[in-house]
C-alpha positions as CSV (number, residue, x, y, z in Angstrom):
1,X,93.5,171.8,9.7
2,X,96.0,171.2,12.0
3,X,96.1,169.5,15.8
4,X,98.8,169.4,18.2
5,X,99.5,167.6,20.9
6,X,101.5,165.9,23.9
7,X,102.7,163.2,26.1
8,X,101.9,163.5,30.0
9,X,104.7,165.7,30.5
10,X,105.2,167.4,27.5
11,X,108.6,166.8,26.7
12,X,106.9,165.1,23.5
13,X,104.9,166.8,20.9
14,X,103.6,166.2,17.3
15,X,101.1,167.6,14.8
16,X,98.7,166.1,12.9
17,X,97.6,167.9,9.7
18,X,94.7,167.6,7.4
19,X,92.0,165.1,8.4
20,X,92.3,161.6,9.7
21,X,91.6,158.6,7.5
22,X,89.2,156.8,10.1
23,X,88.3,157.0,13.7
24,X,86.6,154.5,16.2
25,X,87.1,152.5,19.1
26,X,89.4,149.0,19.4
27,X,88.6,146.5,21.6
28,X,91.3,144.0,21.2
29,X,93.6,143.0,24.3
30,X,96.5,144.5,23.2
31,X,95.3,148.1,23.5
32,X,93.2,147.6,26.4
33,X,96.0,146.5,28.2
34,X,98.7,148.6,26.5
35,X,95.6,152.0,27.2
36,X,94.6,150.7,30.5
37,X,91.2,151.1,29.5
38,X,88.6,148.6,28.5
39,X,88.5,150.2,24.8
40,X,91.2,152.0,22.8
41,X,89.7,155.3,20.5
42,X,92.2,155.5,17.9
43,X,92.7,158.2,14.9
44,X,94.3,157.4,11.9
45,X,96.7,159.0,9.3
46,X,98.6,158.5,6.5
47,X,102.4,158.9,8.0
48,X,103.4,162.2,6.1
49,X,100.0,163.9,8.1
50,X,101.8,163.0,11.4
51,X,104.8,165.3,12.1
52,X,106.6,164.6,15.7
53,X,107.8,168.6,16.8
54,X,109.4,168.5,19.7
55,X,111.4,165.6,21.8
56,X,112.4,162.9,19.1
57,X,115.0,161.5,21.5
58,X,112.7,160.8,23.9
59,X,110.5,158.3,21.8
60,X,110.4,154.8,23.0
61,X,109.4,151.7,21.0
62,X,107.4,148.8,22.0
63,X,107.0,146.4,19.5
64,X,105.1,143.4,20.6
65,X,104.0,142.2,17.2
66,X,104.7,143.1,13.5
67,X,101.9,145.2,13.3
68,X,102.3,147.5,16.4
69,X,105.3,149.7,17.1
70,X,103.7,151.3,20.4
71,X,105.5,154.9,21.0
72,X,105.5,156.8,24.2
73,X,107.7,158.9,26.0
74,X,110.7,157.5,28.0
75,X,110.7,160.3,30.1
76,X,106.7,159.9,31.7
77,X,105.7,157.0,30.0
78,X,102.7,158.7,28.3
79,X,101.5,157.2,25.3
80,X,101.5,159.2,21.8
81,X,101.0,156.8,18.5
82,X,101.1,153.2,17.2
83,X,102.7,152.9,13.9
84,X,101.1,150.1,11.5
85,X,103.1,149.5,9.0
86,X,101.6,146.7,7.3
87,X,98.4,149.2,6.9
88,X,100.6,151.7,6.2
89,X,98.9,153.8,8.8
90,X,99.6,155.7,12.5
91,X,97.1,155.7,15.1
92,X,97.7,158.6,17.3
93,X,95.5,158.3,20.3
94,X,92.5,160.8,20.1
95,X,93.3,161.4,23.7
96,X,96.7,163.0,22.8
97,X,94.9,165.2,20.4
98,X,93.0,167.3,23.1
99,X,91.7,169.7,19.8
100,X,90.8,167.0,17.7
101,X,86.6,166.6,17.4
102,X,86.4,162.7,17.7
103,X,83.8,161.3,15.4
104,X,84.0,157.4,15.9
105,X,83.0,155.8,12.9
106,X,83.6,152.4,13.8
107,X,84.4,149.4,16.5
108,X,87.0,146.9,15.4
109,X,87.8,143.6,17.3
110,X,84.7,144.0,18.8
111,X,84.4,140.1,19.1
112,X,87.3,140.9,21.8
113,X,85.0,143.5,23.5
114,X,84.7,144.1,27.7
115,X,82.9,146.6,27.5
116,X,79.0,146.6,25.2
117,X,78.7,149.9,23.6
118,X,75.5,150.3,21.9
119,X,76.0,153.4,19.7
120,X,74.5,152.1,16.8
121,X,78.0,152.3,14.8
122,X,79.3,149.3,12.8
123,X,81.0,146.5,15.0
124,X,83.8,144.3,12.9
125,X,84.7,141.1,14.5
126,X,87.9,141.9,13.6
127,X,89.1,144.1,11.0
128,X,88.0,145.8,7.7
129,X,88.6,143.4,4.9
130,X,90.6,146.5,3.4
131,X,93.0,145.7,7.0
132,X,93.4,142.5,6.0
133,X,90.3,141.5,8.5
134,X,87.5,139.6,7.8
135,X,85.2,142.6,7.9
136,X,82.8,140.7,9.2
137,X,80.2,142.6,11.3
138,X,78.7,141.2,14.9
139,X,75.6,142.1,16.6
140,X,75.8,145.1,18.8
């Protein structure tokens, strides 16, 4: 299985095959503000499942810690993917993979949250111990 997808303005696109190792929401403060959302739904893949097909030279980097390399589009601005690398993983934003059927499995940094979802999925404090978190869980 296979889903594409964009920046704002298209002059960015990349594929995703096969299917994504988690999905969920993040509440941290970093991608609220870098989303402009109170929560962040993220998708995530092992690097060789993410394949960037179109526009290369117009992917930014914003690197505000080790663990984040934020990449958007210089030409719009619109986000695309974070690369982890000390997970080893790449969130590309469910919202740039229109196609995709999100299945949120999930809430990390909840203890960071703005916004109370009460969905009945697990809530970490911060991260899976498998992250490097605590994996401690919080009351929803």
């Amino acid at each position: 299985m296979a889903h594409s997808g964009s920046c704002f303005c298209g002059a960015v696109t990349l594929e995703v095959s096969g299917e994504p190792e988690a999905m969920g929401y993040c509440h941290c403060r970093s991608c609220r503000s870098w989303s402009g959302g109170p929560v962040n739904a993220f998708s995530l893949w092992k690097p060789e499942a993410v394949r960037v097909t179109k526009g290369a030279d117009n992917i930014a980097t914003f690197e505000k810690t080790p663990l984040s390399q934020r990449k958007y589009c210089s030409k719009c601005g619109g986000h695309l993917m974070t690369n982890h690398p000390p997970l080893g993983m790449i969130d590309v934003f469910a919202a740039t993979l229109p196609t995709l059927a999100f299945k949120p499995g999930v809430h990390v940094n909840y203890a960071e949250t703005v916004l109370q979802m009460k969905d009945g999925l697990p809530k970490l404090r911060d991260f899976p111990k498998e992250f490097g978190g605590s994996g401690e869980s919080v009351a929803e």
